[in-house]
C-alpha positions in Angstrom: 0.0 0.0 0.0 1.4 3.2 -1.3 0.5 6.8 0.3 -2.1 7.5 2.6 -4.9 10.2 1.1 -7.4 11.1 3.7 -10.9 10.1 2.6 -14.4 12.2 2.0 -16.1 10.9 4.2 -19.9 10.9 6.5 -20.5 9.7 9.6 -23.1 8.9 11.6 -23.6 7.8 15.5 -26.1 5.2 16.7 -26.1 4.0 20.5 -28.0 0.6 21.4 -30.1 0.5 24.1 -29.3 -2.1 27.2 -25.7 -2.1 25.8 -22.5 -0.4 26.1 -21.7 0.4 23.0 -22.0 3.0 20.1 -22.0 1.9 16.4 -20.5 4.6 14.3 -20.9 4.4 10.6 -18.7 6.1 7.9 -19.4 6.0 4.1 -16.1 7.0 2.6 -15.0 7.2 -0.9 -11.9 6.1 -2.4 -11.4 8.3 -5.8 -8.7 6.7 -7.3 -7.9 3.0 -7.8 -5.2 1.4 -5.7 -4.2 4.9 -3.5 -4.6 3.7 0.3 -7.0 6.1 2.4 -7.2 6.2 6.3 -10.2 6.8 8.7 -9.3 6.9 12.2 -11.5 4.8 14.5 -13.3 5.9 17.6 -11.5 5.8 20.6 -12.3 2.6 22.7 -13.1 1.2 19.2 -14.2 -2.9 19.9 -14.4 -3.9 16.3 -15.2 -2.8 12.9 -16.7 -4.2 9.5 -16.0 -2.6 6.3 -17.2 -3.5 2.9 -17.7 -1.9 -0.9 -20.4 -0.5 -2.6 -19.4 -2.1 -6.0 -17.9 -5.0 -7.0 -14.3 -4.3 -6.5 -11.1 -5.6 -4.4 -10.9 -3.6 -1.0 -7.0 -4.2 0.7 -7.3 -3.1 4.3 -5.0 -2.9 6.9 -4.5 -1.0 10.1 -2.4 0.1 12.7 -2.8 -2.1 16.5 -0.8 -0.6 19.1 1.7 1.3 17.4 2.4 -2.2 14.7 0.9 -1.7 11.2 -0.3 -5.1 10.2 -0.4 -7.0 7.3 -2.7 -5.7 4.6 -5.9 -8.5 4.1 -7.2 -8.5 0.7 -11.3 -8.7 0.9 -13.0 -10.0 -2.2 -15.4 -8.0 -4.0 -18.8 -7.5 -2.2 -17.7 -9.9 1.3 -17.3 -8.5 4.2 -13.8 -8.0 6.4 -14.5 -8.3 10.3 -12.1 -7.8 12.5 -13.1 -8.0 16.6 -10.3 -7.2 18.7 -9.9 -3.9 21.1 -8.4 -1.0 18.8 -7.1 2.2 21.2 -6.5 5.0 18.8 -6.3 3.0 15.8 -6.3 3.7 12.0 -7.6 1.8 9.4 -6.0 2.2 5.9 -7.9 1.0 2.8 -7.9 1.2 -0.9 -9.8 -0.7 -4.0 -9.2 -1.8 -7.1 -11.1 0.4 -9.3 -11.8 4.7 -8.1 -15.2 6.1 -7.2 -16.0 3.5 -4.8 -18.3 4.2 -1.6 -16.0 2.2 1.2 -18.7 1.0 4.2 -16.9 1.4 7.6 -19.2 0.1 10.6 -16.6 0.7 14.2 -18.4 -0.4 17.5 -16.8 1.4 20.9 
């Protein structure tokens, strides 16, 4: 993954009742093809999903506790979940093809 763009991105906050936790959901797009973008995830962040819009390639990879990890490769229209405690965390993404809507779903 080359250099990091920062995204265009919304976002929007959702708390479930009886629980303790917030599910915050960002669309962001990723322009061009294969340039990695970054969204930082909520602090206390517990897990995240994130998926494409189109049928395209997503690479994802992320940053746990100061140690970048190895970039996963996600097959068009599946779904990469990842449920492990991420403490000011980034997640770096980009996709095969530009103009893609990236789904980001982070629970905290």
């Amino acid at each position: 993954m080359s250099s990091v763009v920062s995204s265009t991105s919304s976002k929007s906050t959702t708390t479930i009742a009886n629980q303790d936790t917030t599910v915050t959901d960002y669309n962001l797009v990723s322009l061009t093809a294969n340039t990695e973008y970054s969204q930082a995830l909520p602090a206390n962040c517990k897990g995240f999903w994130i998926k494409t819009k189109l049928p395209c390639t997503l690479k994802t990879s992320f940053v746990l506790n100061g140690t970048h990890v190895t970039p996963m490769t996600v097959p068009p229209l599946c779904v990469y979940r990842e449920d492990q405690f991420f403490s000011n965390s980034t997640i770096y993404f980009q996709t095969s093809i530009g103009s893609v809507i990236v789904e980001l779903r982070a629970f905290s």
